[in-house]
C-alpha positions as CSV (number, residue, x, y, z in Angstrom):
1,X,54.0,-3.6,20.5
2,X,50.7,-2.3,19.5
3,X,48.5,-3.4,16.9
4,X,46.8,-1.6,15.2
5,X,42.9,-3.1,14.8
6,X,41.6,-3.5,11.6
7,X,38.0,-1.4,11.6
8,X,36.3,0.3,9.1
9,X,34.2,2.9,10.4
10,X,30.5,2.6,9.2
11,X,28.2,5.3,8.8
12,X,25.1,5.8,11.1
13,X,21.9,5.7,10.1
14,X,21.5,9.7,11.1
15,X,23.5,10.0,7.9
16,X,21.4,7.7,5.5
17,X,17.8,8.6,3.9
18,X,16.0,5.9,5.4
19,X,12.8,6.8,3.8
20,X,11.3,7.7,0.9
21,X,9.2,10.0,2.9
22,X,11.6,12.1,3.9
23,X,14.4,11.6,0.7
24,X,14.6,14.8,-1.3
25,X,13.5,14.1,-4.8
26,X,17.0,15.6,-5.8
27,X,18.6,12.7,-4.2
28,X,16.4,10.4,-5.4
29,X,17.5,11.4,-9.1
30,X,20.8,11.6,-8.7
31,X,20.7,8.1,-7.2
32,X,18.6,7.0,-10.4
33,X,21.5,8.6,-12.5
34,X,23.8,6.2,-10.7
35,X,25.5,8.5,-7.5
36,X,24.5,6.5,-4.7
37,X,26.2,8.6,-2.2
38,X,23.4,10.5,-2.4
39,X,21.6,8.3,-0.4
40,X,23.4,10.4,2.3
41,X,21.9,13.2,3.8
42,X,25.1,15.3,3.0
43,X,27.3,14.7,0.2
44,X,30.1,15.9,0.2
45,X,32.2,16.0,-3.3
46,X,35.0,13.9,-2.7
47,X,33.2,11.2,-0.9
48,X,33.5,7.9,-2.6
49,X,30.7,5.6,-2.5
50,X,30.8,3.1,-0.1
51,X,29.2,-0.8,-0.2
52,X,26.5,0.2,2.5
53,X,25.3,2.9,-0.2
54,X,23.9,0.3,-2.3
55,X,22.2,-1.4,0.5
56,X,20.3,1.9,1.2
57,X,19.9,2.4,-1.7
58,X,18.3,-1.3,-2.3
59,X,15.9,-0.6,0.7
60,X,14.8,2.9,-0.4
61,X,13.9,1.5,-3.5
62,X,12.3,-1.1,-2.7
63,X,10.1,1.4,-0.4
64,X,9.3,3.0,-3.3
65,X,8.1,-0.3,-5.1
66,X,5.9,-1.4,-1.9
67,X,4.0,1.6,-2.3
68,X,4.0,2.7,-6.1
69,X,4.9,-0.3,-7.5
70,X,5.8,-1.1,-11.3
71,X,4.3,1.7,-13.8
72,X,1.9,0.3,-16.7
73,X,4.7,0.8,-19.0
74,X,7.5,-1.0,-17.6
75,X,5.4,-3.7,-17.0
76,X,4.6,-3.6,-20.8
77,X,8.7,-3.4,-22.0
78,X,8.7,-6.4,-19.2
79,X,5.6,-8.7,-21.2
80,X,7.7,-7.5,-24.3
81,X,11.0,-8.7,-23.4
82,X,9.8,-12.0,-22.0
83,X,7.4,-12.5,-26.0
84,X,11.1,-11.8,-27.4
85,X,13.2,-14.2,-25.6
86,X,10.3,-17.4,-25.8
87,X,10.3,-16.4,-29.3
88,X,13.6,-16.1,-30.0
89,X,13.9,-19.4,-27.9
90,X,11.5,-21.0,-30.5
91,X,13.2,-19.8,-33.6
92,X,16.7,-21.2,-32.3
93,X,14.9,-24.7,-31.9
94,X,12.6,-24.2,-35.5
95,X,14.0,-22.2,-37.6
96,X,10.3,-21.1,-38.5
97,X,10.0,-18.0,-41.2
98,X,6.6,-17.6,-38.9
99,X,8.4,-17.3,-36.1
100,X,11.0,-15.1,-36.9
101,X,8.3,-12.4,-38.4
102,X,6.9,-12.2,-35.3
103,X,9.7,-11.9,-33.8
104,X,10.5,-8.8,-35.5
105,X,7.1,-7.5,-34.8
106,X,7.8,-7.5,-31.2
107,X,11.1,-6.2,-31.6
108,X,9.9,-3.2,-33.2
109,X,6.8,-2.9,-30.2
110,X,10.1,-2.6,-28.2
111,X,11.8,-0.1,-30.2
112,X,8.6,1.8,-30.3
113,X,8.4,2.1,-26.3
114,X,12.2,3.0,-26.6
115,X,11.7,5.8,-28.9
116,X,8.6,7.4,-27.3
117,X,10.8,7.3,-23.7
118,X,13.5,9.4,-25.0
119,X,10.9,12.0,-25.4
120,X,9.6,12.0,-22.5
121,X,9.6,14.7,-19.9
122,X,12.3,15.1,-17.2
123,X,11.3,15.0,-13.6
124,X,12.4,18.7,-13.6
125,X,10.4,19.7,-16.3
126,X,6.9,17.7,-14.7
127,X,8.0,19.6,-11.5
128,X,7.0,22.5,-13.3
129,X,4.3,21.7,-14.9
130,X,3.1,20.4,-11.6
131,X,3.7,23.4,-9.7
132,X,2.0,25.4,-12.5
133,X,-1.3,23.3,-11.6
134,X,-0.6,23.3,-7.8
135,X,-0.6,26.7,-7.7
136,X,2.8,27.3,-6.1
137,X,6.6,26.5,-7.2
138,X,8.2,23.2,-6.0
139,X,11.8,22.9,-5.6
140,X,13.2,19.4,-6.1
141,X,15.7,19.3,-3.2
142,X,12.4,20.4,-0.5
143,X,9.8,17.7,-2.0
144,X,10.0,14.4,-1.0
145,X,10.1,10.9,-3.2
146,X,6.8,10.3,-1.8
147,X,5.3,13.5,-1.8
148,X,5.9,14.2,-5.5
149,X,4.8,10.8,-6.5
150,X,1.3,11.6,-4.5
151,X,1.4,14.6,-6.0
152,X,2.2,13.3,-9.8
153,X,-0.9,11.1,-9.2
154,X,-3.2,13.6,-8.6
155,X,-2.2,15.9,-11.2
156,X,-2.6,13.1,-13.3
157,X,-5.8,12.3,-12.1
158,X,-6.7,16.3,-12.9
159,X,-6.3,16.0,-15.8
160,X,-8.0,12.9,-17.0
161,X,-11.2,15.0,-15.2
162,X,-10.4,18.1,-17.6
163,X,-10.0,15.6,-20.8
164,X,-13.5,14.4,-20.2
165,X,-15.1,17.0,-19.7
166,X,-14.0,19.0,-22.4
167,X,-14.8,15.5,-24.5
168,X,-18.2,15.5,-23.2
169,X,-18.9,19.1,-23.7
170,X,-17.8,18.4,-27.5
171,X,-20.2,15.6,-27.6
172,X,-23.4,17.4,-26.8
C-alpha cells in the first residue's frame, strides 16, 4: 500500500565547519590524521563518515590553500619527485650509468627531506612553544585553523628578528 521513499537524510551546513576561520585546530588535525567526521561541529563516537565529509573536507582545504598556500618544503619534495620520475623516465629509455647516478642523488635529496620530517615538531608541541612566546596558553580545540597559522607566521617572523640581531651583535 505504502511505499516507503527512498531518502537519505543529509546533514545541514549548521553541522559542517564551513570555514577555516572558525574550524578548531583540533579538528583540523584529526581530519589531517584521516577522521573526516570531524569536519562536523560535533562528533559523536559512533558516527560513521559519510561521502559529504570528504566534500567538506575538500572545500576546507582548499580554503586553507587559497590563503596559505604550499609551504617551501612541499614545494621542494614536489621539484624532487618530478627530477626523479623525468629521470627515471630517461634511464628506462638510455640505460645511462650518468643517468642512473643522478638519479640516486635525488633519491637520497628525498630521503633527506623524509628523515628531517619525522623529527619535526607536532602541532601540539609548536602550540606550546607558541604560547610560551605569546604570552598566554593556547588550547587546540579554542584556536582556529586560521588563527594559529597567522599566529605560526608571526612567531616565525619573531624569531628571524631575534636571530639577527643576536648575529649582528656578535658581529660588531
Amino acid at each position: 500500500m505504502f511505499k516507503k521513499q527512498n531518502t537519505t537524510i543529509q546533514p545541514t551546513s549548521e553541522e559542517f565547519w564551513v570555514s577555516i576561520d572558525e574550524m578548531k585546530l583540533y579538528n583540523w588535525v584529526k581530519c589531517l590524521d584521516g577522521d573526516l567526521r570531524y569536519v562536523r561541529k560535533s562528533v559523536k563516537f559512533d558516527q560513521l563518515e559519510l561521502s559529504s565529509d570528504l566534500d567538506k573536507w575538500l572545500t576546507l582545504y582548499d580554503q586553507y590553500l587559497q590563503r596559505f598556500g604550499f609551504n617551501e618544503k612541499y614545494l621542494k619534495v614536489l621539484k624532487l619527485l618530478k627530477n626523479i620520475a623525468i629521470l627515471e623516465l630517461k634511464w628506462v629509455l638510455t640505460r645511462d650509468n650518468f643517468i642512473e647516478t643522478k638519479l640516486s642523488i635525488e633519491r637520497e635529496k628525498l630521503n633527506s627531506i623524509n628523515r628531517k620530517k619525522q623529527n619535526r615538531i607536532s602541532i601540539e608541541r609548536s602550540l606550546v612553544y607558541i604560547g610560551k612566546w605569546y604570552g598566554s596558553h593556547i588550547k587546540i580545540n579554542e584556536i582556529t585553523v586560521a588563527e594559529y597559522e597567522e599566529l605560526t607566521k608571526a612567531y616565525i617572523e619573531a624569531n628571524k628578528e631575534v636571530r639577527q640581531e643576536k648575529n649582528n651583535r656578535k658581529s660588531k
